[in-house]
C-alpha positions as CSV (number, residue, x, y, z in Angstrom):
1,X,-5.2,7.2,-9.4
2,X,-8.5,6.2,-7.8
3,X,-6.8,4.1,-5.0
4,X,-4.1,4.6,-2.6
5,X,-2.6,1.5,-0.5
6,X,-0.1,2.1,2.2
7,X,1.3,-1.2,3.7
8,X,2.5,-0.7,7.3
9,X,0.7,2.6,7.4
10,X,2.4,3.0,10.6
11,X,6.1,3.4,9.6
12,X,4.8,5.5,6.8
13,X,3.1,8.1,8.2
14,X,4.1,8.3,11.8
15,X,7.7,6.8,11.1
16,X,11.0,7.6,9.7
17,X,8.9,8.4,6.2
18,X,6.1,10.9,7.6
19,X,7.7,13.8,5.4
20,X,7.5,11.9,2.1
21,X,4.4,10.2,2.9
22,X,2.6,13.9,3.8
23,X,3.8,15.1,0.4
24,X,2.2,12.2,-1.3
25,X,-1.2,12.8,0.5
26,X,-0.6,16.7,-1.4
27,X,-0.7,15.7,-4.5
28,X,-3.8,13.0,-4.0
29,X,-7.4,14.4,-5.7
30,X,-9.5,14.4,-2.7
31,X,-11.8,11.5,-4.4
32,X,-8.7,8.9,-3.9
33,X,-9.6,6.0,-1.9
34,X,-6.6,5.5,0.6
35,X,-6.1,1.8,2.5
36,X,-4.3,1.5,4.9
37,X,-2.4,-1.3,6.4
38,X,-0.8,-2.4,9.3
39,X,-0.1,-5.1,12.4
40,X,0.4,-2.2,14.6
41,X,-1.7,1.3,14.4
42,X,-0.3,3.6,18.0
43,X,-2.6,5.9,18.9
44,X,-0.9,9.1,17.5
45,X,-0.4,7.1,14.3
46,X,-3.5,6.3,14.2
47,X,-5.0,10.4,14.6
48,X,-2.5,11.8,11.8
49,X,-4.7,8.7,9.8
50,X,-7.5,9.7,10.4
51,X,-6.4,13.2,8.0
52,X,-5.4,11.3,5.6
53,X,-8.8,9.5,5.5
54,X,-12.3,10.0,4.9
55,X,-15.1,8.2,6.8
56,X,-12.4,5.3,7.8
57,X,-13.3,1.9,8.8
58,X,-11.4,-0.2,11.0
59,X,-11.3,-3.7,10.8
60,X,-9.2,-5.8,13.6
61,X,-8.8,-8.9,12.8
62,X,-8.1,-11.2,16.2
63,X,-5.0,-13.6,15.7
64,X,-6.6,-16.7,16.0
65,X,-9.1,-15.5,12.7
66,X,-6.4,-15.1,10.3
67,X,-7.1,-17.1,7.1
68,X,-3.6,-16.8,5.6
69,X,-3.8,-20.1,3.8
70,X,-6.5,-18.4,1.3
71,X,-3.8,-15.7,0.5
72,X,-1.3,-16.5,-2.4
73,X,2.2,-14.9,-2.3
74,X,4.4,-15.5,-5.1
75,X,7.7,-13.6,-7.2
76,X,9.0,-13.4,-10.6
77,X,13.3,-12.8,-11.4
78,X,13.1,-10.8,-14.2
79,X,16.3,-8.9,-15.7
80,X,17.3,-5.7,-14.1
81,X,16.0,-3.3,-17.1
82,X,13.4,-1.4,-15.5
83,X,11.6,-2.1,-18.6
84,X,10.9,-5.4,-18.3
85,X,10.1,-4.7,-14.9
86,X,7.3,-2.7,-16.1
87,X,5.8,-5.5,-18.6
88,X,6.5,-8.3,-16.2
89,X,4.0,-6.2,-14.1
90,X,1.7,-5.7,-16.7
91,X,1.2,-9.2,-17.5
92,X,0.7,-10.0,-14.0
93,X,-2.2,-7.2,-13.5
94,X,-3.9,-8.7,-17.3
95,X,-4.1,-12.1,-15.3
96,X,-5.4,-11.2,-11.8
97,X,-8.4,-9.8,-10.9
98,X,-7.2,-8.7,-7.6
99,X,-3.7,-7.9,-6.6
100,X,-1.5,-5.6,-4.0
101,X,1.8,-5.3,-5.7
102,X,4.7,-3.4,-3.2
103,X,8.2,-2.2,-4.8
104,X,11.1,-1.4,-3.1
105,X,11.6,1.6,-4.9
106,X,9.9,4.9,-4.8
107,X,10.5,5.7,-8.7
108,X,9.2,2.3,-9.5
109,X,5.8,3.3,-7.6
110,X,5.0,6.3,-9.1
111,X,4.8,4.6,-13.0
């Protein structure tokens, strides 16, 4: 894994998932990139971060800058076989050059 991305970072590692999220980080090589996002970051959340990153940059992004119109959000229904899953996926990655793709389960994130 060279990249790890943690959408609402604060729920994860300061929230009801700070347990699972800190074993995670254990089993990350020390080279993995981490990203982390979020609409709110409170300052402790925001210091147990900091250990999870190295050399982090912060980028705020004011309200009235948001470009959420160049952002494309879209799903597939595909079967329940977690097989199909997995290829639906992989077709999807072979097409795109840059993607964030978020699963509901944690099984399905550690394929």
């Amino acid at each position: 894994m060279k990249v790890l991305v943690l959408d609402e970072a604060d729920e994860l590692i300061g929230g009801h998932h700070k347990e699972e999220t800190k074993e995670i980080f254990g089993f990350l090589d020390e080279n993995v990139q981490v990203a982390m996002f979020s609409t709110t970051m409170p300052d402790d959340t925001l210091e147990i971060a900091k250990k999870y990153t190295r050399k982090p940059v912060m980028i705020l992004i004011p309200k009235e800058e948001l470009m959420l119109d160049r952002i494309s959000q879209y799903y597939v229904m595909i079967d329940e076989k977690e097989t199909e899953k997995i290829e639906a996926l992989v077709e999807l990655i072979q097409g795109l050059c840059k993607m964030i793709h978020f699963c509901l389960l944690r099984i399905t994130c550690f394929i």
